[in-house]
C-alpha positions in Angstrom: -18.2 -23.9 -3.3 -18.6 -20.4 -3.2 -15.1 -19.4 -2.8 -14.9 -21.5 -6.1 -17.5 -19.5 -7.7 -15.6 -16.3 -6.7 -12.4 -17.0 -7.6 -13.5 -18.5 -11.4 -15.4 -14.8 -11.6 -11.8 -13.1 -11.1 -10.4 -15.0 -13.4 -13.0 -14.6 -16.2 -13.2 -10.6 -15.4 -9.6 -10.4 -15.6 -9.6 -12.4 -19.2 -12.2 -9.7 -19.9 -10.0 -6.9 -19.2 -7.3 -8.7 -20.9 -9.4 -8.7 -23.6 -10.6 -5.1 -24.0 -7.0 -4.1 -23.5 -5.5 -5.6 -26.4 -8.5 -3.8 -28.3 -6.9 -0.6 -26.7 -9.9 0.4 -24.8 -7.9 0.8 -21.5 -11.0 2.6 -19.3 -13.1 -0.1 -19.9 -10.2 -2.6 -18.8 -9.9 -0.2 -15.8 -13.3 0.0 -14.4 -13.7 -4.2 -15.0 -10.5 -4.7 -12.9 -11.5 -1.9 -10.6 -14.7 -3.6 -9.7 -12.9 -7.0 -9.0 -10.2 -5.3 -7.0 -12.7 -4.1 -4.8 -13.7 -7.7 -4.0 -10.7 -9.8 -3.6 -10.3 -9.6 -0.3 -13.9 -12.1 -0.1 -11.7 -14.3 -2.3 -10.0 -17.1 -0.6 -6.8 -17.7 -3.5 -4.4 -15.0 -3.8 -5.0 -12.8 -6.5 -3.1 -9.9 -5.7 -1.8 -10.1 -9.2 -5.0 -8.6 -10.3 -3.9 -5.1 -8.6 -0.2 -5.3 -10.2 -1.9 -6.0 -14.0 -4.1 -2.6 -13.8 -1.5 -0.4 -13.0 0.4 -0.2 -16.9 -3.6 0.1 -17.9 -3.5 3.5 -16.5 -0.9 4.8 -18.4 -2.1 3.4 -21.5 -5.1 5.2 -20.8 -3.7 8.3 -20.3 -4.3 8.6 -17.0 -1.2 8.5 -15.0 -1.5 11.1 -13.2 -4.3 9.0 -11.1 -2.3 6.3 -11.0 -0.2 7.3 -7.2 -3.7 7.9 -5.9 -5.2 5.0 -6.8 -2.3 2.9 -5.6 -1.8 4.1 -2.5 -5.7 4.3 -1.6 -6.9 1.0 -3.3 -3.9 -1.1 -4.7 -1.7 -1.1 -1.3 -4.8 -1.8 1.1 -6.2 -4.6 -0.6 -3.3 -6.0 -1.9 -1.7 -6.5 2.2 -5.2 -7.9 3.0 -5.2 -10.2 0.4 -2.0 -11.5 1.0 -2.4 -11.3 4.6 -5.3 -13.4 4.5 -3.3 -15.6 1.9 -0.5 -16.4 4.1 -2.7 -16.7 7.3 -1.3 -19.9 8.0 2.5 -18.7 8.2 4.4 -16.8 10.7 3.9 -13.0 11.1 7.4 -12.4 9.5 6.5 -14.9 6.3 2.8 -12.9 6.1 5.2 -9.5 5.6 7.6 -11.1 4.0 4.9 -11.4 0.8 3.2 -8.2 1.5 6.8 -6.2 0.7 7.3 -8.6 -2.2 3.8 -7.7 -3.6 4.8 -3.9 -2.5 7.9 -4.3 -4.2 6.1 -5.7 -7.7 3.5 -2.7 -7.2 6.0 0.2 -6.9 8.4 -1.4 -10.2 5.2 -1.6 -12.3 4.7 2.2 -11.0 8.4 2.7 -11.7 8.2 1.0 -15.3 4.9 3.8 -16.3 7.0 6.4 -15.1 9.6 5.5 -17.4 7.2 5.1 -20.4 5.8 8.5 -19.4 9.7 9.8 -19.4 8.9 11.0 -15.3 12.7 10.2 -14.6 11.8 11.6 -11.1 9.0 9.2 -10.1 10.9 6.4 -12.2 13.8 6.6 -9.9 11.6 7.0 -6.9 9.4 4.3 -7.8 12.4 2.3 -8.4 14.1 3.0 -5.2 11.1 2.1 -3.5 10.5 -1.4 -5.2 14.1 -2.5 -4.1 13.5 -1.0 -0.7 10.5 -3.4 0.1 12.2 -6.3 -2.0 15.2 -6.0 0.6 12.4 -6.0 3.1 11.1 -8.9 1.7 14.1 -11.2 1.6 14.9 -10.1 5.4 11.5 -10.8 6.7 11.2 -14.1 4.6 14.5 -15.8 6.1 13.4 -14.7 9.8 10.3 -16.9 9.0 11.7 -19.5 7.3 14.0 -19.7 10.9 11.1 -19.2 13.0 9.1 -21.9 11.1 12.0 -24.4 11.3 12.4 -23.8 15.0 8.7 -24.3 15.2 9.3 -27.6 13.3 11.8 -28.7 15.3 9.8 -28.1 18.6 7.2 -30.3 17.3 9.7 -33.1 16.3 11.0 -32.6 19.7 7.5 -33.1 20.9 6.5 -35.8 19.1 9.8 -38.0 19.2 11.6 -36.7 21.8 14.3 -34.8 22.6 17.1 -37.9 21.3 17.5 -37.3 17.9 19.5 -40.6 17.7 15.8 -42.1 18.5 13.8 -40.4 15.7 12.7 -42.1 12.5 15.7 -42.2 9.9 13.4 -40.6 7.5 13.2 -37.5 9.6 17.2 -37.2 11.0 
């Protein structure tokens, strides 16, 4: 139940921010997701979301020049523990397989403020970045996806045998 209670507070704080955001007052929206960020990792759903919607709220703010700092010191950490603790249940390869994905979306929201602040330099950095870890995230993803179907396939094994001709025709 309390993982419940936690989770229903993100999304209400993150509504909030929402909120405050449309009514331009971008600090505010900041220090209400920066205060939630700072406990997701107690949360048991995966809300790394949360860290990719504050990033454009700094550079509505003005304060884009904070923004590398805070991503790299805040965003990044939390977000791989999250979804580390998310995908706890898969492989290794398909736990960093969604920790470059959520890298990936991180650096192109980076990229995209850098273009709004015309920074064709960290834009094109940012960007190269984001593709970097997405290529990262499609390799690691179909290693796991082969690990897990070998797993699966040892347990069949296990379980029916080693004569496929003898397994269930719902599971050939």
């Amino acid at each position: 139940m309390e993982s419940n209670k936690r989770d229903l507070e993100v999304s209400e704080k993150t509504k909030k921010a929402s909120s405050l955001a449309r009514e331009k007052k971008f600090d505010e929206a900041i220090k209400v997701l920066g205060k939630l960020i700072k406990g997701l990792e107690k949360c048991n759903l995966d809300h790394s979301d949360v860290c990719i919607k504050i990033i454009p709220y700094f550079q509505k703010a003005g304060r884009f020049d904070e923004l590398e700092s805070y991503v790299n010191e805040t965003l990044i950490p939390v977000g791989r523990a999250v979804t580390k603790k998310s995908f706890s249940h898969q492989n290794k390869h398909i736990q960093d397989a969604f920790t470059h994905l959520f890298l990936s979306r991180v650096y192109d929201k980076v990229r995209l403020s850098a273009k709004r602040e015309k920074n064709n330099e960290l834009k094109s950095y940012y960007g190269d970045k984001s593709q970097q870890e997405y290529d990262r995230y499609e390799a690691a993803l179909e290693k796991g996806e082969e690990i897990a179907a070998d797993e699966g396939e040892k347990e069949m094994v296990r379980i029916f045998g080693a004569d496929k001709s003898q397994w269930p025709d719902s599971i050939k």
